[in-house]
C-alpha positions as CSV (number, residue, x, y, z in Angstrom):
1,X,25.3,-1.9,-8.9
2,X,22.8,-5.1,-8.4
3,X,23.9,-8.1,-8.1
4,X,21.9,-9.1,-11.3
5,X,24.4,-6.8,-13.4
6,X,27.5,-7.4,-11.7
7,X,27.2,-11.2,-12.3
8,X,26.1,-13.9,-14.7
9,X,23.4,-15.6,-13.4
10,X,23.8,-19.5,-12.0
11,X,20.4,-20.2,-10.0
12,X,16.9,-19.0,-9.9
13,X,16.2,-15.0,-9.9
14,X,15.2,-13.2,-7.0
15,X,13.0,-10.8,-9.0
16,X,11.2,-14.0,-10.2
17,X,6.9,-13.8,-8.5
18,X,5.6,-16.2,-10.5
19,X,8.1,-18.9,-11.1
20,X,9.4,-20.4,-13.6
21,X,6.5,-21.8,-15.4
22,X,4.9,-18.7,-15.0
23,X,4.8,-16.3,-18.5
24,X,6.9,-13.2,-18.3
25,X,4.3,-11.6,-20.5
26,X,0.7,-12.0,-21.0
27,X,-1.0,-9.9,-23.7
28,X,-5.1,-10.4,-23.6
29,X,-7.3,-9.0,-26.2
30,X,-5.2,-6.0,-26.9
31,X,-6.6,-3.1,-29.5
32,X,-6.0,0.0,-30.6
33,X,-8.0,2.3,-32.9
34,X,-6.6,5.6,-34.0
35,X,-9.4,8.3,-34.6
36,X,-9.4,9.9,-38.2
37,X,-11.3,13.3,-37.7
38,X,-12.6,15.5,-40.2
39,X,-14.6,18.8,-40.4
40,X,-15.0,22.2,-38.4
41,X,-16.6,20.2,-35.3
42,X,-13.4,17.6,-35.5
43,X,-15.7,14.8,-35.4
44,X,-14.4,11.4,-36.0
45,X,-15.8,10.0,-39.4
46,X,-13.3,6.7,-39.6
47,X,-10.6,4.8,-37.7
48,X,-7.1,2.8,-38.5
49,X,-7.2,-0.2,-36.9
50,X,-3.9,-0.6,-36.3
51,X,-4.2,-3.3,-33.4
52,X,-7.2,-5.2,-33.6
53,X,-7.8,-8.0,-30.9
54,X,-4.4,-9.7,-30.2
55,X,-3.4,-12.0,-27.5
56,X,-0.4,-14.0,-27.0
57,X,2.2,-14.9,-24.1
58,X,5.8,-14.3,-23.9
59,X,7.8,-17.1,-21.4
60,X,10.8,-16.2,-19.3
61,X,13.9,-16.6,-20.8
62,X,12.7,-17.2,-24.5
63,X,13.1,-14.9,-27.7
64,X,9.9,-13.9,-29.2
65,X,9.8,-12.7,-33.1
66,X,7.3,-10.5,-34.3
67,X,7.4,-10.2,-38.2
68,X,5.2,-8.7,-40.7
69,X,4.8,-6.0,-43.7
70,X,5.6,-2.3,-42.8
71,X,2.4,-1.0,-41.7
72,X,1.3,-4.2,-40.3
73,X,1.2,-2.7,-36.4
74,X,4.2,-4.3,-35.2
75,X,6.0,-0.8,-33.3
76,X,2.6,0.2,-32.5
77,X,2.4,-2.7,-30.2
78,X,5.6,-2.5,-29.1
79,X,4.3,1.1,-27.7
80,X,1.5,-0.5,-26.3
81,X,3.0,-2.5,-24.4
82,X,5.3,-0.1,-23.0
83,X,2.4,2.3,-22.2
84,X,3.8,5.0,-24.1
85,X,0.5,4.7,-25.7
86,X,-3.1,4.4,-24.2
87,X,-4.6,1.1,-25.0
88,X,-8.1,1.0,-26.2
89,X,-9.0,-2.5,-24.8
90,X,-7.0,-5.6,-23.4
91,X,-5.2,-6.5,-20.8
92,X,-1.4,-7.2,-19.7
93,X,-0.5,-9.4,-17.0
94,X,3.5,-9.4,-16.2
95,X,4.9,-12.1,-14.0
96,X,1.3,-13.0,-12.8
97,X,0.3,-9.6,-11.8
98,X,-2.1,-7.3,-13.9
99,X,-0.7,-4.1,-15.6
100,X,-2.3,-0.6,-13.7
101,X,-5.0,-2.3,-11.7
102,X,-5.2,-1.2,-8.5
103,X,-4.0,-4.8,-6.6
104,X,-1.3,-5.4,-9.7
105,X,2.0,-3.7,-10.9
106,X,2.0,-0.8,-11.4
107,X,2.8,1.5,-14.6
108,X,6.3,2.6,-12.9
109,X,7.0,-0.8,-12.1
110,X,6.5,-2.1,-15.5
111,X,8.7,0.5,-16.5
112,X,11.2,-0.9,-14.1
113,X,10.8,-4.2,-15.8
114,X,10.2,-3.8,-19.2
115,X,12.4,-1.7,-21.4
116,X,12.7,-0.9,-25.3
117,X,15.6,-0.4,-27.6
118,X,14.3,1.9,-30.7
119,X,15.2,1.5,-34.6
120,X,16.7,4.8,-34.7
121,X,19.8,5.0,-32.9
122,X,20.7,8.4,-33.0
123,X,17.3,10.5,-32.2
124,X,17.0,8.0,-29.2
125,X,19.5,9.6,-27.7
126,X,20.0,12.9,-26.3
127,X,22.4,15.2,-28.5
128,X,23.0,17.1,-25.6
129,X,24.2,14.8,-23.0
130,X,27.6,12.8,-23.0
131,X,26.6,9.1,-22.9
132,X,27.6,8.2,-19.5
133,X,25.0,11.2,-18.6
134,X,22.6,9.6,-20.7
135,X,22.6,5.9,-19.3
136,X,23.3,7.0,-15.8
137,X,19.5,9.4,-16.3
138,X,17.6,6.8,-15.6
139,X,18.9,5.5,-12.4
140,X,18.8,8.9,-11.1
141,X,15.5,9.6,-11.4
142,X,14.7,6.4,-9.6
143,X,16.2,7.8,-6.8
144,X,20.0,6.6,-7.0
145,X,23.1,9.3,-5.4
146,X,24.8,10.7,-9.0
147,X,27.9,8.9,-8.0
148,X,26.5,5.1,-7.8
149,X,24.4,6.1,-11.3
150,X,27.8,7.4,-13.0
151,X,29.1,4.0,-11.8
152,X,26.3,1.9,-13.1
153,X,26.7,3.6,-16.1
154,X,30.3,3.2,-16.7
155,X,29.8,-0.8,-15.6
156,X,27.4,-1.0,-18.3
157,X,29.1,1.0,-21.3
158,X,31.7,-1.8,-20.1
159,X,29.2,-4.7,-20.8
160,X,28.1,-3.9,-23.5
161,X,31.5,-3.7,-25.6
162,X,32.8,-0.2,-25.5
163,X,35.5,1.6,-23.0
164,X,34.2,3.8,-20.2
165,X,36.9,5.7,-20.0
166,X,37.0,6.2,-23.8
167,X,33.7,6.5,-24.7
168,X,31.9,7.8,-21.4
169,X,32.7,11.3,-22.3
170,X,31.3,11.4,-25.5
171,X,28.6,12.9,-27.4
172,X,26.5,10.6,-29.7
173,X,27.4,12.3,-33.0
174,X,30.7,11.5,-32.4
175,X,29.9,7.1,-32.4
176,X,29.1,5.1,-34.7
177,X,25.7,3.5,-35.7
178,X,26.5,0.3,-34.1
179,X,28.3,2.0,-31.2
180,X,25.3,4.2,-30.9
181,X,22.9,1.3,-30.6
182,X,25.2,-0.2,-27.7
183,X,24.9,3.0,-25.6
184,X,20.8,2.3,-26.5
185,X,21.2,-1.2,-25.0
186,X,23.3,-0.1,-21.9
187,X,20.4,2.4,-21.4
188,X,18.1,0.4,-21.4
189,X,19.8,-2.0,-19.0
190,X,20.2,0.6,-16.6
191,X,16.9,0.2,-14.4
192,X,17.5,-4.0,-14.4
193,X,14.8,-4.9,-16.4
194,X,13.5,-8.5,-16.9
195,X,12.0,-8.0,-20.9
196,X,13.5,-6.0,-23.5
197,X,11.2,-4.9,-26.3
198,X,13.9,-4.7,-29.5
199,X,12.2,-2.8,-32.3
200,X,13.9,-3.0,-35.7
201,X,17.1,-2.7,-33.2
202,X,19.7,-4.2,-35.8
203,X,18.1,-3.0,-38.9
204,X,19.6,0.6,-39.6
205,X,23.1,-1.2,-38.9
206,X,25.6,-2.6,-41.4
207,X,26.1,-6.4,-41.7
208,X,28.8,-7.0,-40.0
209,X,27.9,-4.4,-36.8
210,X,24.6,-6.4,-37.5
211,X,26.1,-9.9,-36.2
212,X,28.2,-8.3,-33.2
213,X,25.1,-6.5,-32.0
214,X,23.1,-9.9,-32.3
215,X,26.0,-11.6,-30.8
216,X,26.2,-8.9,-27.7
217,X,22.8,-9.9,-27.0
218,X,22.5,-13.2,-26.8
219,X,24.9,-12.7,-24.4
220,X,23.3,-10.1,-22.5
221,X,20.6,-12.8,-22.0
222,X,22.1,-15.3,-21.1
223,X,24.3,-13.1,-17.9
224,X,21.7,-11.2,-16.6
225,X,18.3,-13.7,-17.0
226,X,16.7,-11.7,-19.8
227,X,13.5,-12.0,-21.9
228,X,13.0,-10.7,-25.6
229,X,10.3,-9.6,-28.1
230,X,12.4,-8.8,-30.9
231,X,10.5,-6.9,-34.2
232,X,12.4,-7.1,-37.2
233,X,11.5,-7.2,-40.8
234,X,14.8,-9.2,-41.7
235,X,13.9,-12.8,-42.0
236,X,17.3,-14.0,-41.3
237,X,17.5,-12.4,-38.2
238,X,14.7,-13.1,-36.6
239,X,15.1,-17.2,-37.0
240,X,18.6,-16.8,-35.9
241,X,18.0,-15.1,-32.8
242,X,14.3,-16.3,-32.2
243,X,12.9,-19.3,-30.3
244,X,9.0,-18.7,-31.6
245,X,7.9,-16.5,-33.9
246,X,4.5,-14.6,-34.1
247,X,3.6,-13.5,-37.7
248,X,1.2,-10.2,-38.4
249,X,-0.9,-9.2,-40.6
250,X,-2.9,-5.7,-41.2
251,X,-3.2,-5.9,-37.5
252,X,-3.8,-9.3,-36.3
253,X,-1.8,-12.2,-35.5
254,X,-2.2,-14.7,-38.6
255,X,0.4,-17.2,-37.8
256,X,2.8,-18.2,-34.2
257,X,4.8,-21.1,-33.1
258,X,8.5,-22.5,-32.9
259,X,10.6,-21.1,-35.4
260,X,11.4,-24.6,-36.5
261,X,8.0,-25.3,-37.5
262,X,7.0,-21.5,-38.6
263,X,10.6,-21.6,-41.4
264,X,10.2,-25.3,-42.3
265,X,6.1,-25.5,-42.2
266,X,4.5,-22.2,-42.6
267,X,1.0,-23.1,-42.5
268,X,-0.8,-19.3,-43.7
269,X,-0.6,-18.1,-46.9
270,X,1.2,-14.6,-46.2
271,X,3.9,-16.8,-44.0
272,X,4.7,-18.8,-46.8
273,X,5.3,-15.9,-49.1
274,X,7.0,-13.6,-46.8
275,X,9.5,-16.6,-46.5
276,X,9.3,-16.8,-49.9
277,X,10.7,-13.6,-50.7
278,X,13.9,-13.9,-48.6
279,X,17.1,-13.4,-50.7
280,X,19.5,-16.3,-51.1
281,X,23.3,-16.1,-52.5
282,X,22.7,-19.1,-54.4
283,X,21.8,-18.0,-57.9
284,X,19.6,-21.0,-59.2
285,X,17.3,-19.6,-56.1
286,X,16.8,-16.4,-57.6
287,X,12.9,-15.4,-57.2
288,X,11.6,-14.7,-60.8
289,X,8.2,-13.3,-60.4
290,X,7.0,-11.6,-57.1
291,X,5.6,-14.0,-54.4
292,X,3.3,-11.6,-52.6
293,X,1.9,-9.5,-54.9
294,X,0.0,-5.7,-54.4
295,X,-0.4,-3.5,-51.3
296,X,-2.1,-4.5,-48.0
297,X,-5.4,-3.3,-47.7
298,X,-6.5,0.1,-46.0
299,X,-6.7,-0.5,-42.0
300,X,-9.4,1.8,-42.1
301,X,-11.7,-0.5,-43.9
302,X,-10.3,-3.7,-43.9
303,X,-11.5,-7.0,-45.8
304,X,-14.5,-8.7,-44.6
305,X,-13.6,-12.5,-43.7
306,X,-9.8,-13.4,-43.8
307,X,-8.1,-9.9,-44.2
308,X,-5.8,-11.4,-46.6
309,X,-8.1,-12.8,-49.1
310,X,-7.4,-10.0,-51.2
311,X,-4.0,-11.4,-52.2
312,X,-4.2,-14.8,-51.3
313,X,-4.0,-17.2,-54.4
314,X,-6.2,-20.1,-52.5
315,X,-8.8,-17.3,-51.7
316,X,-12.7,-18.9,-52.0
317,X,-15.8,-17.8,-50.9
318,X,-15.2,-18.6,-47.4
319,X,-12.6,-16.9,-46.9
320,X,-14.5,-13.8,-48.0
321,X,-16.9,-14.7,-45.9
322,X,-15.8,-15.4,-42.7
323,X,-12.8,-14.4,-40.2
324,X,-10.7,-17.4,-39.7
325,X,-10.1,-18.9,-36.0
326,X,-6.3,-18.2,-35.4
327,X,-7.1,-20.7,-32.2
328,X,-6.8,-20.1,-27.9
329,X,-3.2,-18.5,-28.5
330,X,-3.2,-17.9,-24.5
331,X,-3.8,-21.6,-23.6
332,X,-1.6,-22.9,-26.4
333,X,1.5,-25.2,-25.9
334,X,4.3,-23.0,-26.5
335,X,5.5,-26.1,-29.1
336,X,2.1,-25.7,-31.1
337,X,1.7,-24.1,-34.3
338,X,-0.9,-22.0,-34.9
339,X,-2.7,-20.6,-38.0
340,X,-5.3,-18.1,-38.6
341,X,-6.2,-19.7,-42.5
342,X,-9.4,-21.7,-43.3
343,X,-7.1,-24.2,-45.1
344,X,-5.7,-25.7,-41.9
345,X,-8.8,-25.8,-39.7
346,X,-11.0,-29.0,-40.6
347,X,-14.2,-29.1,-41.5
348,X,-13.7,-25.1,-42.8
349,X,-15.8,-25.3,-45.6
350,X,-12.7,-24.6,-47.9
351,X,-11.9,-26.6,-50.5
352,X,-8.2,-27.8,-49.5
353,X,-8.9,-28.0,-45.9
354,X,-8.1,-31.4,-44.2
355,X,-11.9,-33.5,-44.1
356,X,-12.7,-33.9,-40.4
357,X,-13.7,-37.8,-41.5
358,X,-10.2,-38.7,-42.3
359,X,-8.2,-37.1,-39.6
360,X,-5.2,-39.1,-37.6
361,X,-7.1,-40.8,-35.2
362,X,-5.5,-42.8,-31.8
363,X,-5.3,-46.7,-32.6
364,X,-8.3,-47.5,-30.9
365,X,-10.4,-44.9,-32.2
366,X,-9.7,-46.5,-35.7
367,X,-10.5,-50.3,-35.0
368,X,-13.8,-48.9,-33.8
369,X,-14.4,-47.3,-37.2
């Protein structure tokens, strides 16, 4: 068992490259395109773009959100990031190293340090295999004796809430949901890694299994040093467990920053009615008529110019026009909030944006005018 599992961790890690200020994650120019292919030849004649151009950075020790309609590409970038798909362009940089280049980490060592937790508890898991088996699998075939694996394994079912000696033996159709997604999260513990991906991890679960699952993991960060991207479609969740938020849309990232600013001050369009069409238990707050109105458009041809124009109430001719600047996400202050919407960049040419002429301007600047 490593040190980094055995105890809670009190001073700087030892895995750490990069330091501190260093990100965990950095995610350059990332796409993916899935061929549509038609015909006796099998030709491709279209594609969905289900990732198209996104870059962000993920720091150590902070919980990143990703939020967004079903269909929106939120698990397919979780699975690009993992590798368990091929990327079509981008880059990833972990801990200051490049992802599969020849002088940078390689795609077993990203594995080491970068693990997901699935939305579907049950089919993660292997029917087969008692649950000590199945966390212990992992250590094995990086090379530990069966023994120290079974022990790992029994350590972990220990951390994360339920009794080795109770629940080792088990088989997973005889747990719970909640109890199910534990043995997920002790799995994916089980090789030490520094960033868990959580993908709808809390969503097939029950309110009340919801908030000890949540609970369990921020605890789980704070012991063993950990990092989070964390996909939900729940509202709630995300701004209780999140420190910045990263908002997307048919594809591309339309909206990120604090989750303060993001709940408080969404600045996009499809933020603002996304958080609009969060259910309250007060009943003078009940939502009469839809905030976000019709489908999203097809990813195989999507809008020209802003992508949501098509549903947007403030839509004008420049936003049909021409694609938004969501701004340098990768050089961003992680306090700044960014927004991919012609009505918050100056000088847009859209009717409600702010006039470049009257902007907040430094004391000195404005004695000069």
């Amino acid at each position: 068992m490593t040190d980094v599992i055995e105890a809670t961790q009190t001073g700087p890690d030892p895995r750490d490259r990069g330091g501190p200020a260093q990100p965990m994650l950095i995610v350059e120019n990332i796409k993916k395109y899935f061929p549509i292919r038609a015909g006796l030849l099998n030709k491709k004649v279209a594609e969905v773009k289900a990732v198209d151009d996104i870059s962000f950075y993920v720091l150590k020790g902070e919980t990143l959100g990703i939020v967004g309609e079903s269909g929106c590409g939120k698990s397919t970038l979780a699975r690009l990031l993992m590798y368990l798909i091929d990327k079509d362009e981008g880059h990833l940089v972990l801990d200051g190293e490049a992802v599969g280049e020849k002088t940078g980490t390689s795609l077993d060592g990203l594995r080491r340090s970068l693990q997901m937790v699935f939305q579907d508890s049950y089919s993660s898991l292997n029917p087969r295999l008692p649950i000590e088996s199945s966390i212990a699998y992992g250590p094995k075939v990086q090379g530990a004796s069966t023994k120290a694996a079974k022990e790992q394994a029994r350590a972990l079912l220990e951390k994360v809430g339920l009794k080795a000696e109770r629940f080792g033996q088990r088989y997973p159709h005889e747990l719970s949901g909640g109890q199910k997604q534990r043995v997920n999260i002790a799995r994916a513990l089980a090789l030490d890694p520094r960033l868990l991906i959580l993908d709808e991890a809390v969503s097939a679960l029950d309110k009340s299994v919801e908030a000890q699952v949540l609970n369990l993991l921020g605890d789980l960060k704070e012991q063993l040093n950990l990092t989070y991207i964390f996909i939900s479609h729940d509202l709630h969740v995300v701004k209780y467990i999140s420190d910045r938020v990263l908002v997307m849309y048919l594809g591309q990232v339309v909206e990120i920053g604090p989750v303060d600013k993001i709940y408080e001050d969404p600045k996009h369009p499809y933020t603002q009615a996304l958080l609009a069409c969060r259910l309250s238990m007060d009943p003078d707050e009940r939502v009469e008529a839809a905030p976000l109105a019709g489908d999203p458009p097809n990813p195989v041809n999507p809008p020209s110019g802003c992508r949501f124009h098509t549903r947007c109430p403030h839509v004008e001719d420049v936003c049909m026009s021409k694609m938004p600047s969501l701004g340098d996400s990768l050089r961003a202050d992680p306090g700044e909030h960014l927004a991919a919407c012609h009505m918050v960049h100056a000088g847009s040419g859209h009717s409600k944006a702010p006039n470049p002429d009257t902007r907040q301007l430094p004391l000195w600047q404005g004695e000069m005018r």
